[in-house]
PLY file of the C-alpha trace (Angstrom):
ply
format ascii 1.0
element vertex 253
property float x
property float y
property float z
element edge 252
property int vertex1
property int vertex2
end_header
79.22 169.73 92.71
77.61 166.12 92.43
76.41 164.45 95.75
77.63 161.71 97.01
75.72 159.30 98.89
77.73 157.84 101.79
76.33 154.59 103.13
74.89 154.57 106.54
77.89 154.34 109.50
75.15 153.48 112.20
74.89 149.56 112.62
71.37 147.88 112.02
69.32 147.85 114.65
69.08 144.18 114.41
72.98 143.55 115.24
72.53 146.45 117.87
69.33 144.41 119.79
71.05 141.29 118.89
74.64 142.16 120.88
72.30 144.48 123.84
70.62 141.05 124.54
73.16 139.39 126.30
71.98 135.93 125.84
73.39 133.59 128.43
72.27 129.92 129.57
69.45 128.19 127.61
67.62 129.63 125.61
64.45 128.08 123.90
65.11 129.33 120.44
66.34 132.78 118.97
65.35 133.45 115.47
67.40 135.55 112.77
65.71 137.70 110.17
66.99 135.77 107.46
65.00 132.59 109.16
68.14 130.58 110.86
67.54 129.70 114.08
69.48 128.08 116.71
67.96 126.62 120.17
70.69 125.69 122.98
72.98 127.29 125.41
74.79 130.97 125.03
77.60 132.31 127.05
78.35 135.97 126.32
76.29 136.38 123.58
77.56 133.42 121.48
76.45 130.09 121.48
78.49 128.06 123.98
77.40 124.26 125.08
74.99 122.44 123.54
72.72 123.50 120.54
70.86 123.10 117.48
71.54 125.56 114.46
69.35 125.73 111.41
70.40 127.48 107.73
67.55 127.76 106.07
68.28 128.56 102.94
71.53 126.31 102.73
69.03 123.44 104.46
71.52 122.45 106.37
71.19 121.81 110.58
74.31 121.19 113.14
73.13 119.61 116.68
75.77 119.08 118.90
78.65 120.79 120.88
79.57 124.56 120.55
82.52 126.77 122.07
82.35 130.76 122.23
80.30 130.66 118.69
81.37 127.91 117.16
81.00 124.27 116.36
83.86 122.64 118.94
83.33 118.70 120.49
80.89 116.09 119.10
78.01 116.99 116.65
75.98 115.95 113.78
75.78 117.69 110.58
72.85 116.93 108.21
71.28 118.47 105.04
68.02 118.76 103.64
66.92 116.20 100.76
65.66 118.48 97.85
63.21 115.75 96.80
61.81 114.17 100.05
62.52 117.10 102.23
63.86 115.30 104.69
67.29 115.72 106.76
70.20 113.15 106.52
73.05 112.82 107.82
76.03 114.01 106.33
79.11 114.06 108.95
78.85 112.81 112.50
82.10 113.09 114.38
84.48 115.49 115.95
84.89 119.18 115.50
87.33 122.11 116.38
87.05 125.93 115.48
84.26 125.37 113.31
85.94 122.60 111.38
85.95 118.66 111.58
88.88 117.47 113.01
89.51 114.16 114.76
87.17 111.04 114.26
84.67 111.44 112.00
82.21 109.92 109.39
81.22 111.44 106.29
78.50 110.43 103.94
78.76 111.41 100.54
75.62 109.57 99.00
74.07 106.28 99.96
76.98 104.05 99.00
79.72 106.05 99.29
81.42 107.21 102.70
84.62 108.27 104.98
85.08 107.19 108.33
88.37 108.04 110.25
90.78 110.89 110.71
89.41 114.19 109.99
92.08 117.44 110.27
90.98 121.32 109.00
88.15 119.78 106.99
90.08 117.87 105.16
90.75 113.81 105.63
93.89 113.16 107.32
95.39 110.72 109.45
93.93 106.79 109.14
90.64 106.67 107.57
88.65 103.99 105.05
86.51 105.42 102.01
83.99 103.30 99.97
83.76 104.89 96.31
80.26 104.42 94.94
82.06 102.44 92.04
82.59 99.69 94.58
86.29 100.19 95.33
87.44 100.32 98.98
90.60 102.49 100.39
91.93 101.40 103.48
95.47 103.46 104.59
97.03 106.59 105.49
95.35 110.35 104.19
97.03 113.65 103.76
94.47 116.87 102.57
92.06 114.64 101.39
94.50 112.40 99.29
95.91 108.81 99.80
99.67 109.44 100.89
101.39 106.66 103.04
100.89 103.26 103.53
97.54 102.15 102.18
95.34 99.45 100.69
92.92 99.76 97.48
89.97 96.91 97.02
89.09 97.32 93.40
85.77 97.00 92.35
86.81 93.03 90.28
88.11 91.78 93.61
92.05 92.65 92.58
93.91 94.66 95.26
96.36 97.05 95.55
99.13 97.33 98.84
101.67 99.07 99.11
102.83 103.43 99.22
101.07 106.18 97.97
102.20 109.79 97.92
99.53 112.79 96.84
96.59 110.10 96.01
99.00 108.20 93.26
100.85 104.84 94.04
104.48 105.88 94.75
106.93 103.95 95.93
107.14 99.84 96.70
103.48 97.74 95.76
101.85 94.65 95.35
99.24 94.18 93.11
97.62 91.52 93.10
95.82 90.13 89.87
93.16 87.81 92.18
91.11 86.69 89.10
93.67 85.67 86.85
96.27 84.31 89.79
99.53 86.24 89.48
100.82 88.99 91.36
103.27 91.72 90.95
105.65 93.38 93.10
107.61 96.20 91.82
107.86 99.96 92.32
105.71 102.66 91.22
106.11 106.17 90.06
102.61 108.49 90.12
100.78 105.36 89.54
102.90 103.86 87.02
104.67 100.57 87.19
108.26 100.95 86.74
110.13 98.21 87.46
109.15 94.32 89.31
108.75 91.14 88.75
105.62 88.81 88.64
105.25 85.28 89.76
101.88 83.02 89.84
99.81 83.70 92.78
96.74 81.89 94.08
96.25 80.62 90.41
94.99 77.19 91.24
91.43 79.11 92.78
91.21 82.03 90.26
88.26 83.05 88.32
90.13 83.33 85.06
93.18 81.41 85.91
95.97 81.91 83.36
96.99 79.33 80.49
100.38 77.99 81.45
102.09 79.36 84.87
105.00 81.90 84.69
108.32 80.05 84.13
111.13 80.79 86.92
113.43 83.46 86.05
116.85 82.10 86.25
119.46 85.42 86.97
121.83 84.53 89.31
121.48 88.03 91.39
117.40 89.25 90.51
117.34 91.83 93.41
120.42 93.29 92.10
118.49 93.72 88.65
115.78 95.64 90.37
117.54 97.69 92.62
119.45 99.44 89.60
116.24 100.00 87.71
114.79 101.34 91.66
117.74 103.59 91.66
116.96 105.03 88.40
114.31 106.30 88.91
114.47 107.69 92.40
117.02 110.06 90.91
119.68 108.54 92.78
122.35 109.04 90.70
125.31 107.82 92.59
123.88 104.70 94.08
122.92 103.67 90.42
126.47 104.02 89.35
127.74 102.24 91.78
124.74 99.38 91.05
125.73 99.47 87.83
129.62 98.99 88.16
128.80 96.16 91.11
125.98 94.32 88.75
128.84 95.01 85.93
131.49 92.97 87.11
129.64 89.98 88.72
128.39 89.42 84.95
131.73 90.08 82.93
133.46 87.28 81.66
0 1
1 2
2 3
3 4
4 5
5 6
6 7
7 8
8 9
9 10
10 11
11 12
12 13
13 14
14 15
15 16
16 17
17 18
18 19
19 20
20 21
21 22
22 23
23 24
24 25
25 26
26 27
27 28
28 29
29 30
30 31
31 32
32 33
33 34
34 35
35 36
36 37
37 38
38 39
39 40
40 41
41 42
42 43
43 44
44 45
45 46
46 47
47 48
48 49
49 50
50 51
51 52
52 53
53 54
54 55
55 56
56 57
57 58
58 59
59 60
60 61
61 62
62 63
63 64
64 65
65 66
66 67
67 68
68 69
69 70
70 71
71 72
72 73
73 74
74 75
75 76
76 77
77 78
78 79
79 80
80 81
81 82
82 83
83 84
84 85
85 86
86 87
87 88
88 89
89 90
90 91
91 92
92 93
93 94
94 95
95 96
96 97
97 98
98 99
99 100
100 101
101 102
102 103
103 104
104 105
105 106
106 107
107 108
108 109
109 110
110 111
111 112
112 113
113 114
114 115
115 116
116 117
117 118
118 119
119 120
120 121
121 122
122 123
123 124
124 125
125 126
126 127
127 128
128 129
129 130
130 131
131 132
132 133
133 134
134 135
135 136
136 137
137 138
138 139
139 140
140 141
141 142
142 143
143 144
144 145
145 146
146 147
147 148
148 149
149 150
150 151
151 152
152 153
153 154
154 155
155 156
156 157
157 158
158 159
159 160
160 161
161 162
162 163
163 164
164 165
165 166
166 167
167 168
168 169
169 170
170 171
171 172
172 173
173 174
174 175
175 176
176 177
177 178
178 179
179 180
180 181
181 182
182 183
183 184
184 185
185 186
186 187
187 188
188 189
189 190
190 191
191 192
192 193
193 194
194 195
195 196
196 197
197 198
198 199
199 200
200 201
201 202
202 203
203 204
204 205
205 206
206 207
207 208
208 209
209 210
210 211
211 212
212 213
213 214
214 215
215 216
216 217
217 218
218 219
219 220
220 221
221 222
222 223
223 224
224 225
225 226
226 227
227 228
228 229
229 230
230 231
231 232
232 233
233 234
234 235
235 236
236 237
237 238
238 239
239 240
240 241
241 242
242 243
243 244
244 245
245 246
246 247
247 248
248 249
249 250
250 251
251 252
């Protein structure tokens, strides 16, 4: 019959010294085998207060607030450079159960960054982002997407204002066309333009004004016009029929 080897049942020694210590108050710092290290205050055996903790071999180093093992208040979270091999900083803000929640601000290079509402690591609530393509997102988040009421600086000096659901523009919008002077004003389906109208705006200071302006639309009932085309496609079936049959009549001869 072949033996088996069964793996050891005992736990290492090092766990075994590690939970026996009963580390409680401050502590200089306590080394790991693996090289982390963490100098602050314990309760119980787990870090509790305030401390430092450094992963070596992610290079990464949390100072701040902790609560029964993990990182819970204020802290700063920074990483190691792999060129200069120096620490920046990479979130500063609020944290719960080991994940950022609450005000926070993230840096994701040296021209690109979050500040606002943080909520299980993801951002959510009111935040702004700068894109390292120069564009600027001011609004409402949802799991790390734009969803609510929002406004987009793009990176020509044109804007965006209006609803977003699941980072696309859903919903009513502006959009304003700054270097050419005209905006629009319509309603969007995942980031399409559906249906709106556009009129001159600001076109006397543009950049890249247009050639003539935009001639006055003459229907008698416009917002009639667009909320039948609205209707369609929010799926609303009956309230386009009945559009329809209203928009119907006041045109018939």
């Amino acid at each position: 019959m072949p033996y088996v080897k069964r793996p050891p049942t005992a736990e290492p020694l090092v766990k075994l010294w590690d939970r026996k210590a009963q580390k409680y108050g401050l502590h200089h710092t306590v080394y790991s085998v693996n090289g982390d290290q963490y100098t602050g205050e314990w309760m119980d055996n787990k870090k509790h207060g305030k401390g430092k903790q450094v992963w070596k071999r992610a290079g990464i180093v949390y100072d701040g607030d902790w609560r029964c093992g993990k990182r819970d208040g204020f802290g700063t979270l920074s990483r190691m450079d792999p060129e200069t091999k120096e620490y920046t900083r990479v979130y500063v803000g609020s944290w719960r159960n080991d994940k950022k929640e609450g005000a926070g601000s993230y840096f994701y290079s040296a021209s690109a960054f979050y500040e606002g509402q943080w909520s299980g690591d993801e951002r959510s609530g009111w935040g702004r982002m700068q894109y390292e393509n120069g564009e600027l997102y001011e609004g409402e988040w949802l799991r790390d997407k734009h969803h609510g009421e929002g406004l987009i600086l793009l990176a020509n000096g044109n804007r965006f204002v209006g609803t977003w659901s699941d980072g696309k523009k859903n919903g009513h919008g502006q959009l304003f066309f700054l270097d050419r002077g005209q905006l629009y004003e319509g309603f969007w389906v995942d980031d399409v333009a559906k249906c709106g109208s556009i009129s001159d705006f600001g076109r006397e200071t543009a950049v890249r004004p247009t050639v003539y302006p935009i001639p006055k639309v003459c229907l008698q009932d416009s917002q009639a016009v667009l909320m039948e085309a609205q209707a369609y496609f929010t799926e609303d079936e009956e309230k386009s029929a009945e559009i329809t049959e209203s928009v119907h009549k006041q045109y018939s001869p």
